[in-house]
MARKOL-519432 format. One record per residue (C-alpha): residue number from 0; residue in three letters; chain; z, y, x negated. Coordinates in nm, 2 decimals, always signed. Last residue first. Layout:
BEGIN
vexpa n NUM, res ala, chain A, Z Z, Y Y, X X $
...
// end
This chain:
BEGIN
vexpa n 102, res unk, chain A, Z +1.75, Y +1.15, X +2.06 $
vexpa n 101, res unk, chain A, Z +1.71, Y +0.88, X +2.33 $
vexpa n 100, res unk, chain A, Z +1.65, Y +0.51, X +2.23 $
vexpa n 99, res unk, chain A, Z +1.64, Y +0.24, X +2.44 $
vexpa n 98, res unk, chain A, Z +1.67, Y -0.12, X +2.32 $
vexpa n 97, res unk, chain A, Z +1.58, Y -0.43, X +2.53 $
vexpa n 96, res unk, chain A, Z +1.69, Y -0.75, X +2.43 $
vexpa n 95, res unk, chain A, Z +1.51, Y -1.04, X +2.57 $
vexpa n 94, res unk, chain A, Z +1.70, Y -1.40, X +2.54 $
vexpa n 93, res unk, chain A, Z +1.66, Y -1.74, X +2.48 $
vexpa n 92, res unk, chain A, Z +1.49, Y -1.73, X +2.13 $
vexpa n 91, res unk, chain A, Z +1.55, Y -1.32, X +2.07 $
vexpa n 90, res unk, chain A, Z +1.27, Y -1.16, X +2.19 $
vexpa n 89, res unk, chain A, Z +1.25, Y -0.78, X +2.11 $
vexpa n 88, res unk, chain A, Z +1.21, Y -0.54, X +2.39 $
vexpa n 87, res unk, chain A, Z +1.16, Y -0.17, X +2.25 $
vexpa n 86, res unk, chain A, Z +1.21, Y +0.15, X +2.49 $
vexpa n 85, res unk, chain A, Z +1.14, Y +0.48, X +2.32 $
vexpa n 84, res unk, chain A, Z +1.27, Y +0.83, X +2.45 $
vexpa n 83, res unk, chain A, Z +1.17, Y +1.19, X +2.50 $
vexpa n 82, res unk, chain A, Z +1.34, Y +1.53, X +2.60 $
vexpa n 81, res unk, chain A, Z +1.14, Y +1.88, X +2.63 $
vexpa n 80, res unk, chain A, Z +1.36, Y +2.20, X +2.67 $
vexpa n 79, res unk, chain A, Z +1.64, Y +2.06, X +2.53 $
vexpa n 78, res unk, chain A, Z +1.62, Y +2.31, X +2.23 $
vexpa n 77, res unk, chain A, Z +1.41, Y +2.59, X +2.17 $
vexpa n 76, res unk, chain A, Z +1.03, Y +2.72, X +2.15 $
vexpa n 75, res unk, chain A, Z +0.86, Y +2.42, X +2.27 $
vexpa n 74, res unk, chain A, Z +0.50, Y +2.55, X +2.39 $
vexpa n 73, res unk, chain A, Z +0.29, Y +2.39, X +2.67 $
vexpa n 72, res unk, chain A, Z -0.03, Y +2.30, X +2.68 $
vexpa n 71, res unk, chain A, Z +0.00, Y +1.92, X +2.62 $
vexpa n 70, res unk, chain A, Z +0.30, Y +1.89, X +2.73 $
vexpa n 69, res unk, chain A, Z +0.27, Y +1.70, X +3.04 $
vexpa n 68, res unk, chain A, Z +0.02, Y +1.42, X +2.89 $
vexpa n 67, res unk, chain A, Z -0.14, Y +1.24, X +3.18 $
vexpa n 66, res unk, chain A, Z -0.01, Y +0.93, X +3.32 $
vexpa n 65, res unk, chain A, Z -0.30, Y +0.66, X +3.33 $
vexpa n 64, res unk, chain A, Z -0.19, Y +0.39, X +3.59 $
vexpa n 63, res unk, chain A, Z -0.25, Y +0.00, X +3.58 $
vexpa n 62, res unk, chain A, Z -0.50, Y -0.18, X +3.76 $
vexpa n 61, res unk, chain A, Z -0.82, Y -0.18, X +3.49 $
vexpa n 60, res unk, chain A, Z -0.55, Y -0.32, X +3.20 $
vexpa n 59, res unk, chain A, Z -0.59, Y -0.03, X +2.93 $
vexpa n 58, res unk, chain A, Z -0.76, Y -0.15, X +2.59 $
vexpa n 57, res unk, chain A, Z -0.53, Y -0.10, X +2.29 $
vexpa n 56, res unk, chain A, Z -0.42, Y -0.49, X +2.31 $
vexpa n 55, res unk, chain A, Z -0.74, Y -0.64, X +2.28 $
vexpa n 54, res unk, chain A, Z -0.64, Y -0.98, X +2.08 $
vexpa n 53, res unk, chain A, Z -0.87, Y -1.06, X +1.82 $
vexpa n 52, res unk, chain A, Z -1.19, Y -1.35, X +1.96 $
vexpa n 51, res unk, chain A, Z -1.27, Y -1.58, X +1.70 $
vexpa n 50, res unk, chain A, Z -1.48, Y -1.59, X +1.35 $
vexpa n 49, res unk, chain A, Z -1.18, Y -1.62, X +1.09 $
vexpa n 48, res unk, chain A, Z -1.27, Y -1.42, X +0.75 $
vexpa n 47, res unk, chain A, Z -1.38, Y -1.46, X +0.44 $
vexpa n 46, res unk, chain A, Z -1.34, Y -1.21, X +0.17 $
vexpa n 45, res unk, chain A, Z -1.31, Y -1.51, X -0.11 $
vexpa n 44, res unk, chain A, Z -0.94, Y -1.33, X -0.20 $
vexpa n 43, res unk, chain A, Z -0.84, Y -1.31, X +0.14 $
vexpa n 42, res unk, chain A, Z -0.99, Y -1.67, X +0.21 $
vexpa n 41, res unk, chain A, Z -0.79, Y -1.83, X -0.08 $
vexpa n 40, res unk, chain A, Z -0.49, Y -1.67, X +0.06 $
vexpa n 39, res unk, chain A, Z -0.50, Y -1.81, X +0.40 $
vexpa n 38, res unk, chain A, Z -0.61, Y -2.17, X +0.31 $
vexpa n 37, res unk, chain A, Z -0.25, Y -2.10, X +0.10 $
vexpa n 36, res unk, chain A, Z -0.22, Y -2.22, X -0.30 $
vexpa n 35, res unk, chain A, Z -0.17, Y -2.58, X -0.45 $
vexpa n 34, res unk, chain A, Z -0.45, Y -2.59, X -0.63 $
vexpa n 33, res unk, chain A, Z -0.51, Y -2.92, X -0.52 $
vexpa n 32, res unk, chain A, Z -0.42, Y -2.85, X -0.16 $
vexpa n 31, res unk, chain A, Z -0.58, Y -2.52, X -0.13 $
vexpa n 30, res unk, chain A, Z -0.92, Y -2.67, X -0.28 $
vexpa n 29, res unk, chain A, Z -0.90, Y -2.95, X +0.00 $
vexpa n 28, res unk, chain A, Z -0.82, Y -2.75, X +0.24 $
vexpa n 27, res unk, chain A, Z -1.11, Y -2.46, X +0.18 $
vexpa n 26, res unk, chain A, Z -1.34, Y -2.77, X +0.18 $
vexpa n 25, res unk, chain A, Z -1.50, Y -2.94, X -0.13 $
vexpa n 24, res unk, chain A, Z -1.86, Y -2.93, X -0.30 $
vexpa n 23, res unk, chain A, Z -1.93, Y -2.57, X -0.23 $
vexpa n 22, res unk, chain A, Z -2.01, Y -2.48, X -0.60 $
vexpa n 21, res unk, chain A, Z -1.86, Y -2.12, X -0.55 $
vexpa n 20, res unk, chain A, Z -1.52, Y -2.26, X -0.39 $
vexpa n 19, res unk, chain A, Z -1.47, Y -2.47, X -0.75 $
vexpa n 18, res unk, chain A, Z -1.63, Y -2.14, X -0.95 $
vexpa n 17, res unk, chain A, Z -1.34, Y -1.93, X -0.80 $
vexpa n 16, res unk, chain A, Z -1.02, Y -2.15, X -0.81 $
vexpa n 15, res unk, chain A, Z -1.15, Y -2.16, X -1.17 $
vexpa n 14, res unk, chain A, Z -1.16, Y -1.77, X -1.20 $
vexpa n 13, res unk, chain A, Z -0.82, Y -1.73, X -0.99 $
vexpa n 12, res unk, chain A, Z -0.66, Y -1.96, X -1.28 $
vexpa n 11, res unk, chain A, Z -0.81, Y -1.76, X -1.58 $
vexpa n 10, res unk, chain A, Z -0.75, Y -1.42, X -1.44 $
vexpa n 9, res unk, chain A, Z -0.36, Y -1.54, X -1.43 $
vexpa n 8, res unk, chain A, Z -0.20, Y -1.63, X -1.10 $
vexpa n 7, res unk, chain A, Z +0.16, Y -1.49, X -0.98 $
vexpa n 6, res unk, chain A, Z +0.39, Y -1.76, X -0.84 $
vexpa n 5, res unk, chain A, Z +0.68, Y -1.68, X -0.55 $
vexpa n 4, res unk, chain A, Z +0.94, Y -1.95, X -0.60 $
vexpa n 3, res unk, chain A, Z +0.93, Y -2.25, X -0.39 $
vexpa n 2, res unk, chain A, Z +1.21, Y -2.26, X -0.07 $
vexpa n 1, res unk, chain A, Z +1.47, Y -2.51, X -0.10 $
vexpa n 0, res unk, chain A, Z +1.44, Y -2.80, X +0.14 $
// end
């Protein structure tokens, strides 16, 4: 199935997508559907958004360690005198690759 070219609306298109949602007589789906655009984008451009919990992933789990920052008050004044690296796993279907970085 060959993939449908990316289409860029006029004012006058978005302005009748616009009254239809504003009179409330069909569903999100339904206007999607015969106007053949995304649920998704409608709602972007309507400012709606999905009422559900969002994923918490900035909050610390309450059993795992807080490292402090060693080099907070220190000062780097040459080279290899402070060393960092990243480690990245990226799923892969089957598999987890991990990739370490160290500068």
């Amino acid at each position: 199935m060959a993939k449908r070219p990316r289409r860029n609306h006029g004012a006058t298109f978005k302005a009748k997508v616009a009254l239809e949602a504003i009179k409330g007589e069909d569903t999100l789906m339904d206007l999607a559907k015969r106007f053949q655009v995304h649920v998704s984008t409608l709602m972007r451009k309507m400012g709606i958004e999905v009422l559900y919990r969002k994923p918490r992933l900035s909050d610390p789990y309450p059993g795992h360690n807080i490292y402090p920052y060693l080099l907070r008050d220190r000062e780097i004044t040459s080279a290899n005198q402070a060393w960092a690296t990243d480690i990245t796993y990226i799923a892969d279907g089957e598999r987890i690759l991990l990739i370490r970085v160290c500068p």
